[in-house]
PAZAPA-4460 file (N, C-alpha, C; in steps of 0.05 Angstrom, whole numbers, plus 32768, in hexadecimal, padded with zeros to 4 digits):
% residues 57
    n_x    n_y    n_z   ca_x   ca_y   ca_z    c_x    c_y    c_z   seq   type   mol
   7A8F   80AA   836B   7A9F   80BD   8379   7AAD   80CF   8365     1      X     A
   7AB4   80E4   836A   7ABF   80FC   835E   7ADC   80F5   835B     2      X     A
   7AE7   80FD   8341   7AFF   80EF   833C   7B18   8105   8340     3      X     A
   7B2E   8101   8345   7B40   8116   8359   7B4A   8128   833E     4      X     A
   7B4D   8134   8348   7B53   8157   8330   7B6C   814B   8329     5      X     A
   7B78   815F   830B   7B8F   8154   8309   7B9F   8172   8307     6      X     A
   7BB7   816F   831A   7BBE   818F   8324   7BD8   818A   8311     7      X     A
   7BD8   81A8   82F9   7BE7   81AE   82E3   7C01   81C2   82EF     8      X     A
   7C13   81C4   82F0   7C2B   81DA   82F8   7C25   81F0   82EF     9      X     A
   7C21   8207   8307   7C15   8221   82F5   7C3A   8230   82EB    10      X     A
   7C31   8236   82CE   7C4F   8240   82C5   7C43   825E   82C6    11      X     A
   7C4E   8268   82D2   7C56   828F   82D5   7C3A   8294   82DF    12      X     A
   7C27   827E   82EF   7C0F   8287   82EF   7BFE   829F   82EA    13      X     A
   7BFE   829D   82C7   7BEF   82B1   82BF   7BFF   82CA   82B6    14      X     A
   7C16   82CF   82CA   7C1F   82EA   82CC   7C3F   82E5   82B4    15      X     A
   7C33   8300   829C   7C43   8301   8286   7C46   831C   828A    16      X     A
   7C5F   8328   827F   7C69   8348   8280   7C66   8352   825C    17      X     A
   7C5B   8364   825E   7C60   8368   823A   7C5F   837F   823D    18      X     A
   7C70   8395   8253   7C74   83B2   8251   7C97   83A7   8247    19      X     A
   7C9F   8395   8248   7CBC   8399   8243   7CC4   838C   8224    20      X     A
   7CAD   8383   821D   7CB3   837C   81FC   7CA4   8394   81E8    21      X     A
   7C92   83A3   81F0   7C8A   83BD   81E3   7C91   83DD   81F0    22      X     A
   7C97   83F5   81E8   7CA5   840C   81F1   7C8D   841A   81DB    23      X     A
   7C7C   8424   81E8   7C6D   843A   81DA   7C6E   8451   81D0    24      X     A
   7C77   8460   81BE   7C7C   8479   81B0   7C75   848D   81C5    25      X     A
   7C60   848C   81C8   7C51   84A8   81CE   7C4C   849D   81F4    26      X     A
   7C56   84AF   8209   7C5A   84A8   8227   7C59   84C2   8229    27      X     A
   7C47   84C9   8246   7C3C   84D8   8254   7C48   84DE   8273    28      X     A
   7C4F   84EF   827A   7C58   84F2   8295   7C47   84EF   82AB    29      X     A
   7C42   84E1   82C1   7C26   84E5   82CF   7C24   84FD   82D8    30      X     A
   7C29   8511   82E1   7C23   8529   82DF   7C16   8539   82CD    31      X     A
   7C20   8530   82AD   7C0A   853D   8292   7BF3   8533   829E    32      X     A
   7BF7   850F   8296   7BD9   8513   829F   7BC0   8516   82B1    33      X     A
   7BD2   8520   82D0   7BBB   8527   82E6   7BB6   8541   82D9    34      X     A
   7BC6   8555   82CE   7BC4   8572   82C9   7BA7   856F   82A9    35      X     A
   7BAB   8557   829D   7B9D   8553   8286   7B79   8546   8296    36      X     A
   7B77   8541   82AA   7B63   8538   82AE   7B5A   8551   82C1    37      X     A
   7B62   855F   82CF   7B58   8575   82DD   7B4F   858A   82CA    38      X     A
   7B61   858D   82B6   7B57   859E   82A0   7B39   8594   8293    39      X     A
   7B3A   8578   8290   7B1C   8574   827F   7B05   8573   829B    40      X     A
   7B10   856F   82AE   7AFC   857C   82C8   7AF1   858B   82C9    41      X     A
   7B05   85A0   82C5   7AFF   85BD   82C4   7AEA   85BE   82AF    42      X     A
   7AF0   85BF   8294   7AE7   85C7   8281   7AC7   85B4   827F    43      X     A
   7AC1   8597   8292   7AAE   8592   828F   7A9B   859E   829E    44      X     A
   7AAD   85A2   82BB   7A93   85B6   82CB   7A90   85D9   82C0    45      X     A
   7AA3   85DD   82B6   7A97   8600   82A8   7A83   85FD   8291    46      X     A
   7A82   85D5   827D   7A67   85DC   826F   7A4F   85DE   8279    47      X     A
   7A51   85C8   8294   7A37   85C5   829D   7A34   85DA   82AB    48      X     A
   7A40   85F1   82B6   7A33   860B   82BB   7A28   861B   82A3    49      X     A
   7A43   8621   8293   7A3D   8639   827B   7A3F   8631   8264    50      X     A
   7A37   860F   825D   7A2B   8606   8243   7A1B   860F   8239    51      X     A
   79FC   860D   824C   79E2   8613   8247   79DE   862C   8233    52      X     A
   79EC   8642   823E   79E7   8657   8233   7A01   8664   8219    53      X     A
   7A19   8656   821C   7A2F   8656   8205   7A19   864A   81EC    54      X     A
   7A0E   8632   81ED   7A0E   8618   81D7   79E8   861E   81D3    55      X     A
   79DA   8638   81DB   79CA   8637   81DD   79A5   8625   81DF    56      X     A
   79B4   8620   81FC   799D   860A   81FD   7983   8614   8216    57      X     A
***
């Protein structure tokens, strides 16, 4: 017969915070960066129209 599990106390199961022991220099407003990803949007769909003929291919 199968022998019975042995159940350990889960401490903080798993869940540790380490935004409050490190503060990163360099922080972004979420606004930069929706305005920073629409920009490389932009600029990815104007290559795939007017790459071809800018980068001559």
């Amino acid at each position: 017969m199968a022998q019975p599990r042995v159940q350990m106390p889960s401490s903080s199961a798993g869940l540790t915070r380490y935004f409050d022991d490190y503060k990163s220099r360099i922080s972004f407003k979420p606004g930069h960066v929706i305005i920073l990803a629409v920009v490389i949007a932009i600029l990815v769909i104007l290559l795939n129209v007017y790459g071809r003929s800018l980068l001559g291919f």
